[in-house]
Biotite code that builds the C-alpha atoms (Angstrom):
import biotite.structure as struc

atoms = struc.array([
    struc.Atom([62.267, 3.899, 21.083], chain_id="A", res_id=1, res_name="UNK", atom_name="CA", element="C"),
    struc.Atom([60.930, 2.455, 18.345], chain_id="A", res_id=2, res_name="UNK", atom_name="CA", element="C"),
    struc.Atom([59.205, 3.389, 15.229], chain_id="A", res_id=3, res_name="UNK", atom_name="CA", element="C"),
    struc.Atom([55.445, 3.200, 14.886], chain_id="A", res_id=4, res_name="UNK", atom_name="CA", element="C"),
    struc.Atom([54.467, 1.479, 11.710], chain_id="A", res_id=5, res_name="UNK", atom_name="CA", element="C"),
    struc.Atom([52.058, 3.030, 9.525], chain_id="A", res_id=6, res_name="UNK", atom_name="CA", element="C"),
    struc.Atom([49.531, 0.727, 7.367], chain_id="A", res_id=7, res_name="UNK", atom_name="CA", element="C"),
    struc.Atom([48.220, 2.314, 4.758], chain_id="A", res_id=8, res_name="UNK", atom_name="CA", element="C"),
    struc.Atom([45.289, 1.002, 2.289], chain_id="A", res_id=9, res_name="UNK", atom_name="CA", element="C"),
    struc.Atom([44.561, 2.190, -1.234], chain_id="A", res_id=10, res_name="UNK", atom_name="CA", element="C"),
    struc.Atom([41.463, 3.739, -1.227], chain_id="A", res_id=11, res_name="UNK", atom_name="CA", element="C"),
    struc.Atom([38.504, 1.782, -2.294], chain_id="A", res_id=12, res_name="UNK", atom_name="CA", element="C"),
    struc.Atom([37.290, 1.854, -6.258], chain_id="A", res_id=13, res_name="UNK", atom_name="CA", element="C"),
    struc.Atom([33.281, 3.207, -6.736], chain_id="A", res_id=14, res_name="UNK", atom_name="CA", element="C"),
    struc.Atom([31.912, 3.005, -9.510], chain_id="A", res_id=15, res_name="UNK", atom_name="CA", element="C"),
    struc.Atom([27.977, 4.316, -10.184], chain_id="A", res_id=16, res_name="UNK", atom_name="CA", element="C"),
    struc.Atom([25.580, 1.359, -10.808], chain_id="A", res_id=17, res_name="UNK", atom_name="CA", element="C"),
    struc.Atom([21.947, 0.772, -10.667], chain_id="A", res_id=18, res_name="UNK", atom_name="CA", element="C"),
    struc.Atom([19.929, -2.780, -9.766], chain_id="A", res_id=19, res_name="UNK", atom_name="CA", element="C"),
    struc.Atom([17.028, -3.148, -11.272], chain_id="A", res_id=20, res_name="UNK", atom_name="CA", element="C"),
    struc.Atom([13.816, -5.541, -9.984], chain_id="A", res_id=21, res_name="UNK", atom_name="CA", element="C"),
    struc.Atom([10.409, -5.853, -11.989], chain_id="A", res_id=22, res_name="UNK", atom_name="CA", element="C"),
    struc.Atom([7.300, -7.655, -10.738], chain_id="A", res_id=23, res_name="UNK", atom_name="CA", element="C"),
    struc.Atom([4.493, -8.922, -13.543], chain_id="A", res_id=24, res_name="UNK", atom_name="CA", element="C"),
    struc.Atom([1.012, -9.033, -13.578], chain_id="A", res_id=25, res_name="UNK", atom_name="CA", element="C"),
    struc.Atom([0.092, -7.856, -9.980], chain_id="A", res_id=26, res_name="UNK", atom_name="CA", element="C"),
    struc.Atom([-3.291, -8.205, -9.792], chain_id="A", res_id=27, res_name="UNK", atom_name="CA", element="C"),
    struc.Atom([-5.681, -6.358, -7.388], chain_id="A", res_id=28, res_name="UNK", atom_name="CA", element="C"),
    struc.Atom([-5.883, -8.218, -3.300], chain_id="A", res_id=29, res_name="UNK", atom_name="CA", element="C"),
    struc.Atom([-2.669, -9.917, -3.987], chain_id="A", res_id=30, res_name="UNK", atom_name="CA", element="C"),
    struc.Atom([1.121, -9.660, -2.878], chain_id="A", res_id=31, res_name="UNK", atom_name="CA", element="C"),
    struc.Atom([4.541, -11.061, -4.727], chain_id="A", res_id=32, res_name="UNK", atom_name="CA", element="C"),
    struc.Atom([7.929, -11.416, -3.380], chain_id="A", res_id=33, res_name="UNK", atom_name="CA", element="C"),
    struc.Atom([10.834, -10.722, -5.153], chain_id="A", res_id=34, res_name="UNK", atom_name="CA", element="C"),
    struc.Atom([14.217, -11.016, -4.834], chain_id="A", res_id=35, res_name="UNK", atom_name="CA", element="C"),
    struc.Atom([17.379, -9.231, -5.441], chain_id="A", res_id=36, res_name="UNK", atom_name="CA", element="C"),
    struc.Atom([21.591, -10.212, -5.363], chain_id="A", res_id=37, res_name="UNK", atom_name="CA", element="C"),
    struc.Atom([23.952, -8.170, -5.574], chain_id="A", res_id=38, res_name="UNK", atom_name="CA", element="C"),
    struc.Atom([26.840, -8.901, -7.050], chain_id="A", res_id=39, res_name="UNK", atom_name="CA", element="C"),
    struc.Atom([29.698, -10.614, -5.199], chain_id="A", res_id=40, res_name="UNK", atom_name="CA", element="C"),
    struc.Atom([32.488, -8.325, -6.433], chain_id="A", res_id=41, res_name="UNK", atom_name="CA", element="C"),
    struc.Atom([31.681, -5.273, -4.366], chain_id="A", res_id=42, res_name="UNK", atom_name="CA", element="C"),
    struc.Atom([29.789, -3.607, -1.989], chain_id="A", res_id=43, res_name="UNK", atom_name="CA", element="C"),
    struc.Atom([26.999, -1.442, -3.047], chain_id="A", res_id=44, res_name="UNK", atom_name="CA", element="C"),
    struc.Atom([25.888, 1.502, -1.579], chain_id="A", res_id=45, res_name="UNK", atom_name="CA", element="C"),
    struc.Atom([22.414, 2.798, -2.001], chain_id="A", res_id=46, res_name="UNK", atom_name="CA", element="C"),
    struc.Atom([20.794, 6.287, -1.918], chain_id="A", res_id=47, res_name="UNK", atom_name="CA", element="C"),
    struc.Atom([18.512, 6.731, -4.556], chain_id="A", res_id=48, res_name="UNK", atom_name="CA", element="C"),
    struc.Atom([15.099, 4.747, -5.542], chain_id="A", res_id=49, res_name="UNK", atom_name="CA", element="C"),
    struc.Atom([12.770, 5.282, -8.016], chain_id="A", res_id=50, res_name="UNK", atom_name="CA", element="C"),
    struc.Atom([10.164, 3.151, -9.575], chain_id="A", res_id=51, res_name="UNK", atom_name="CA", element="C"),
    struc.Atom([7.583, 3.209, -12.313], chain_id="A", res_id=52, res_name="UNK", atom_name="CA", element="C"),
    struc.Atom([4.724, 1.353, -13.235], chain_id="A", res_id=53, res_name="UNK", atom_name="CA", element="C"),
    struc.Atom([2.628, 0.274, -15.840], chain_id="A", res_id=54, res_name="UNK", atom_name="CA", element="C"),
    struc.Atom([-1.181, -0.790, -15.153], chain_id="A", res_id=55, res_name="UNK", atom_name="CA", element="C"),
    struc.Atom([-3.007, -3.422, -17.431], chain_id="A", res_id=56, res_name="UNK", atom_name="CA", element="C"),
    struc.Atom([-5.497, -1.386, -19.023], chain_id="A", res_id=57, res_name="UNK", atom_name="CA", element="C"),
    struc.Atom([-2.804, 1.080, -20.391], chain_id="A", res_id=58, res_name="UNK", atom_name="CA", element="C"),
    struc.Atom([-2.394, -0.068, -24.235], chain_id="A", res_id=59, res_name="UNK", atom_name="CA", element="C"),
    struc.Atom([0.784, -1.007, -25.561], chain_id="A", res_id=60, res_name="UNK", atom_name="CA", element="C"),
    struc.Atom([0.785, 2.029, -27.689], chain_id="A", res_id=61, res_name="UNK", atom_name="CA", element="C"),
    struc.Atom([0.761, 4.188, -24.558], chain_id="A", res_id=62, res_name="UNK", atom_name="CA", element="C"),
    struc.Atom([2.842, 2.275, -22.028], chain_id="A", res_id=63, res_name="UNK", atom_name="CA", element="C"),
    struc.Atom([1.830, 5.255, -19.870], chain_id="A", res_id=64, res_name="UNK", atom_name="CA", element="C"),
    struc.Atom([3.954, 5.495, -16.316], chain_id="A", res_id=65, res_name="UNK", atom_name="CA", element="C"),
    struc.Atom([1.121, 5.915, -13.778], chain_id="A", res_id=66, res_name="UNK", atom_name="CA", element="C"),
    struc.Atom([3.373, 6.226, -11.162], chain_id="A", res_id=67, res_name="UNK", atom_name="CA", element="C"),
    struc.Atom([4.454, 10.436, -12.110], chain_id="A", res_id=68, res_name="UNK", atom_name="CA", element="C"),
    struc.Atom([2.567, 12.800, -10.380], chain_id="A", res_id=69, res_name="UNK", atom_name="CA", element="C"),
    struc.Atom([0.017, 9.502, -8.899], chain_id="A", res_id=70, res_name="UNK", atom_name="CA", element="C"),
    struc.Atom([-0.437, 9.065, -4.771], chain_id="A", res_id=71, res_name="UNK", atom_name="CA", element="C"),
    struc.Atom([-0.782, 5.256, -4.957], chain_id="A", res_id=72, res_name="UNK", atom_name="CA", element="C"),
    struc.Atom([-1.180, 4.738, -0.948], chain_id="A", res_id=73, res_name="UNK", atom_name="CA", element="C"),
    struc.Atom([-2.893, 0.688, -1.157], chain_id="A", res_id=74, res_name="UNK", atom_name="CA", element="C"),
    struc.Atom([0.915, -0.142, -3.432], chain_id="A", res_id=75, res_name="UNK", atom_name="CA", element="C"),
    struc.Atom([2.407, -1.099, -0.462], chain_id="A", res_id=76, res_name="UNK", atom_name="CA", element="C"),
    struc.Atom([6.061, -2.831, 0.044], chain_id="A", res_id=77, res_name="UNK", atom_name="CA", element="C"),
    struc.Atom([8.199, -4.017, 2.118], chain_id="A", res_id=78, res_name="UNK", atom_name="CA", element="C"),
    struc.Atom([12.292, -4.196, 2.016], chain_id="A", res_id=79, res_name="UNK", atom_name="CA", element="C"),
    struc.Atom([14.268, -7.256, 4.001], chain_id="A", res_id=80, res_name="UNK", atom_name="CA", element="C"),
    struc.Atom([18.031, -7.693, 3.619], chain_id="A", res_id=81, res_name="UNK", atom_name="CA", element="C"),
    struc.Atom([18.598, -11.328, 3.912], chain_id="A", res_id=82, res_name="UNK", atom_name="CA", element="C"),
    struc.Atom([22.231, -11.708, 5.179], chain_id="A", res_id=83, res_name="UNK", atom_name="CA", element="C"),
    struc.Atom([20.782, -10.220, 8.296], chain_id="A", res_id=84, res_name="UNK", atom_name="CA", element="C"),
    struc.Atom([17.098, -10.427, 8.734], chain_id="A", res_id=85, res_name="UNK", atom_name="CA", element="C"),
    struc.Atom([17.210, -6.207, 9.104], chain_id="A", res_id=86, res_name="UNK", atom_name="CA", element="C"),
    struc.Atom([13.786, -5.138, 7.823], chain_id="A", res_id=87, res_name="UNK", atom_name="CA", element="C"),
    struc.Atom([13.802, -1.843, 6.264], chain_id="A", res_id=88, res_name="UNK", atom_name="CA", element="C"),
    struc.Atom([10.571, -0.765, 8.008], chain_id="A", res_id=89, res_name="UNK", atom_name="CA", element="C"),
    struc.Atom([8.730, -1.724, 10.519], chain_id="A", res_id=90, res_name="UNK", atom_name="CA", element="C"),
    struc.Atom([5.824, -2.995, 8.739], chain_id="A", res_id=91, res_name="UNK", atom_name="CA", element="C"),
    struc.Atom([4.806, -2.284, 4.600], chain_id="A", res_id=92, res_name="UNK", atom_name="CA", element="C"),
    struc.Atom([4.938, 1.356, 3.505], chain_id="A", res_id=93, res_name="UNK", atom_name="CA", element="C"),
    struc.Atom([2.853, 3.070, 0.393], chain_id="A", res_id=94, res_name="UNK", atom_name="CA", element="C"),
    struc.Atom([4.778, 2.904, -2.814], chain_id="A", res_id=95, res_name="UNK", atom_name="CA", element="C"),
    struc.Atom([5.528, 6.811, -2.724], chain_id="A", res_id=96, res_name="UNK", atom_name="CA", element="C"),
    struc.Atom([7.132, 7.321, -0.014], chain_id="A", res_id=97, res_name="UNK", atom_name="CA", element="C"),
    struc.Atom([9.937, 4.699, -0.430], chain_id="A", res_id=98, res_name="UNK", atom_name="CA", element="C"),
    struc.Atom([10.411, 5.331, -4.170], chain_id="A", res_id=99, res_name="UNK", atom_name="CA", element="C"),
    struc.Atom([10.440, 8.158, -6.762], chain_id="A", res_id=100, res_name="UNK", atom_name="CA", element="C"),
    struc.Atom([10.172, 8.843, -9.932], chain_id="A", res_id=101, res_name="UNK", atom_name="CA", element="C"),
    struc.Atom([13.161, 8.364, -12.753], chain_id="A", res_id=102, res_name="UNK", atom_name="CA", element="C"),
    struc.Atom([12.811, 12.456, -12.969], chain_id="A", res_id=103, res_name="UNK", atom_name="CA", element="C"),
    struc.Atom([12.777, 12.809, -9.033], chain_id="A", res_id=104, res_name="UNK", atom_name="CA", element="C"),
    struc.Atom([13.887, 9.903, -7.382], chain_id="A", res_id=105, res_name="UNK", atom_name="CA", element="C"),
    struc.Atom([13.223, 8.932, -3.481], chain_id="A", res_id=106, res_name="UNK", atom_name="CA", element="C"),
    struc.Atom([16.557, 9.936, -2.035], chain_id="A", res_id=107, res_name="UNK", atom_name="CA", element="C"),
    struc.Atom([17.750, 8.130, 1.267], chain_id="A", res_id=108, res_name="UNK", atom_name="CA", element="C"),
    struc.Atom([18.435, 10.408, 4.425], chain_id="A", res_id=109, res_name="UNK", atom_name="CA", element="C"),
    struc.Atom([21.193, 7.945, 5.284], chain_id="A", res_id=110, res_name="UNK", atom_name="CA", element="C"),
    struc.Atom([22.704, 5.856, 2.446], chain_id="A", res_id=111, res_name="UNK", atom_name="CA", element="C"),
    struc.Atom([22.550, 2.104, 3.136], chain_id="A", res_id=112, res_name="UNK", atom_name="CA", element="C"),
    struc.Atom([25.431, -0.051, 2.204], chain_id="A", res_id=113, res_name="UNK", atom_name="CA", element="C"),
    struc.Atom([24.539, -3.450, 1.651], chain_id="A", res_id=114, res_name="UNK", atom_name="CA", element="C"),
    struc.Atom([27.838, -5.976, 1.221], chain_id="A", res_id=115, res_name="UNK", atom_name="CA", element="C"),
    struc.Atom([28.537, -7.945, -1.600], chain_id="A", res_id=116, res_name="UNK", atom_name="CA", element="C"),
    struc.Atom([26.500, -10.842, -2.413], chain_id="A", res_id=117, res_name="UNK", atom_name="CA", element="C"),
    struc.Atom([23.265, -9.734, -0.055], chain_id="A", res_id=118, res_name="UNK", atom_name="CA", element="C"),
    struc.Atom([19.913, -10.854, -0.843], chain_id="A", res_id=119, res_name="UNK", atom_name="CA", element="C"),
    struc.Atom([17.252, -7.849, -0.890], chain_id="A", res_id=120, res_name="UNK", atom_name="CA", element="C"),
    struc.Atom([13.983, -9.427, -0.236], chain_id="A", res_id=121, res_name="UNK", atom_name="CA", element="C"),
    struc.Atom([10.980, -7.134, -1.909], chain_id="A", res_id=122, res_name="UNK", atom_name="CA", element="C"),
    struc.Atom([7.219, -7.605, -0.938], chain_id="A", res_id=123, res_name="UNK", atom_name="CA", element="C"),
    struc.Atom([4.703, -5.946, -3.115], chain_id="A", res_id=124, res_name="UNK", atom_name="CA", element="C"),
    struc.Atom([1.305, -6.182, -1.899], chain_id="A", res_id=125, res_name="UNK", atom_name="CA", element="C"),
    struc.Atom([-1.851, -4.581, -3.849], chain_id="A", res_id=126, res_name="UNK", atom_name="CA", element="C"),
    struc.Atom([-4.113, -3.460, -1.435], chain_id="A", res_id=127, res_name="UNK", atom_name="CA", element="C"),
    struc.Atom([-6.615, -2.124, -4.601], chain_id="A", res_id=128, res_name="UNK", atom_name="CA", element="C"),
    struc.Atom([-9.792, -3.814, -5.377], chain_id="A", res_id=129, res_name="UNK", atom_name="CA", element="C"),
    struc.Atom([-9.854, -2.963, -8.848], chain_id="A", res_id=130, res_name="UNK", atom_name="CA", element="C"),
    struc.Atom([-6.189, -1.566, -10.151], chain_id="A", res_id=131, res_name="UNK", atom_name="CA", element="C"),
    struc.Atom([-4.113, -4.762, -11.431], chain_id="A", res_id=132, res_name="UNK", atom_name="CA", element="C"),
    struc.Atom([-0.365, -3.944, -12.729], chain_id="A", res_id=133, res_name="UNK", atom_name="CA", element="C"),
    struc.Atom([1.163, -4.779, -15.770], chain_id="A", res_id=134, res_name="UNK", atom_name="CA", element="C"),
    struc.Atom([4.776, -4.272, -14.595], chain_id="A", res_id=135, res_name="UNK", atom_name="CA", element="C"),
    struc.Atom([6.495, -2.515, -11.646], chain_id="A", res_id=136, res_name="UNK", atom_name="CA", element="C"),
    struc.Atom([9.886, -1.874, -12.505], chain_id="A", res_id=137, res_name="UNK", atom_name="CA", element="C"),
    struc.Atom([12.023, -1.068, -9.096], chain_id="A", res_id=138, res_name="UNK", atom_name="CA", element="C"),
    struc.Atom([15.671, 1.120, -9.100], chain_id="A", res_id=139, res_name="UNK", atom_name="CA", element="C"),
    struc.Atom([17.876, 0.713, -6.561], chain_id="A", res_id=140, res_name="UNK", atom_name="CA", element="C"),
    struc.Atom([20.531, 3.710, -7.705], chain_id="A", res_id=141, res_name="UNK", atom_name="CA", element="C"),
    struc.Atom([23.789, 3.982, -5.799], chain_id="A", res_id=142, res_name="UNK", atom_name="CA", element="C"),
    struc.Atom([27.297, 3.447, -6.339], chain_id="A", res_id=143, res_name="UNK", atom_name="CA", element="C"),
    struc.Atom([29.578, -0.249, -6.145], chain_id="A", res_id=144, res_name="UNK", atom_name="CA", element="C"),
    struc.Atom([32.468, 0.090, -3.715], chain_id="A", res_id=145, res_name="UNK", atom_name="CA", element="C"),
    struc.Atom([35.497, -2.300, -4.955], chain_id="A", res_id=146, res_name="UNK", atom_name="CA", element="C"),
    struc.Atom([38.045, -2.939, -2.319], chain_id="A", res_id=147, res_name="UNK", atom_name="CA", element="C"),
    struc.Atom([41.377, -3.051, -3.607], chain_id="A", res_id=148, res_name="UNK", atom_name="CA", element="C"),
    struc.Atom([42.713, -6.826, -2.666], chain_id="A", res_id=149, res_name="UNK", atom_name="CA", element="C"),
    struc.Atom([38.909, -8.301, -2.228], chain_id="A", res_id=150, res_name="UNK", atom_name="CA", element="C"),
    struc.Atom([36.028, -7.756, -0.763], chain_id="A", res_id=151, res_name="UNK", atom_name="CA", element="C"),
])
């Protein structure tokens, strides 16, 4: 009889990391799109969000976050990973209940591993008459998983 061979890896390399995505000057009825890479020399693995915002008629003196402790349910967006055309949702979902807060951050059920070099797509639409945005910063918090040998 002969001898079962054994192949063993070495175990894969993380490393915590955050992406970061900011849209400008979204004005009130209007959407942008957005787009985000990862990088090519690792996987990333996702399970934290958080977000915060600035609207225009905070002064720069203030730069107040408007997001903490705010229900903004007509910020809507919507999350599409390229590579495969997997929507995140079924349709756009209010701001605060995909993303936190840099103090409390929106933290995933399931963690979502995206592979190297995916496009995120991100859709922010402003369903507000009358609330235009400055700057919406997006996190995407997880962790890059190297592969010893490539990816």
């Amino acid at each position: 009889m002969q001898a079962r061979k054994i192949i063993t890896r070495p175990a894969p390399v993380t490393m915590a990391f955050t992406y970061s995505l900011s849209f400008s000057n979204l004005l009130s009825s209007t959407s942008q799109d957005g787009s985000l890479q990862f990088d090519s020399d690792a996987d990333f693995e996702l399970y934290k969000m958080s977000a915060s915002m600035v609207s225009v008629t905070d002064t720069p003196a203030t730069n107040l976050d408007i997001l903490d402790g705010v229900r903004h349910n007509s910020l809507l967006c919507q999350l599409l990973e390229n590579n495969t055309e997997q929507k995140l949702s079924n349709a756009p979902v209010p701001m605060n209940c995909l993303f936190g807060t840099g103090q409390e951050p929106f933290i995933l059920s399931n963690p979502k591993v995206f592979g190297a070099n995916t496009t995120l797509s991100v859709r922010m639409i402003n369903q507000y008459t009358a609330q235009d945005f400055a700057v919406i910063r997006l996190s995407f918090i997880g962790r890059k998983i190297f592969i010893p040998g490539g990816v």
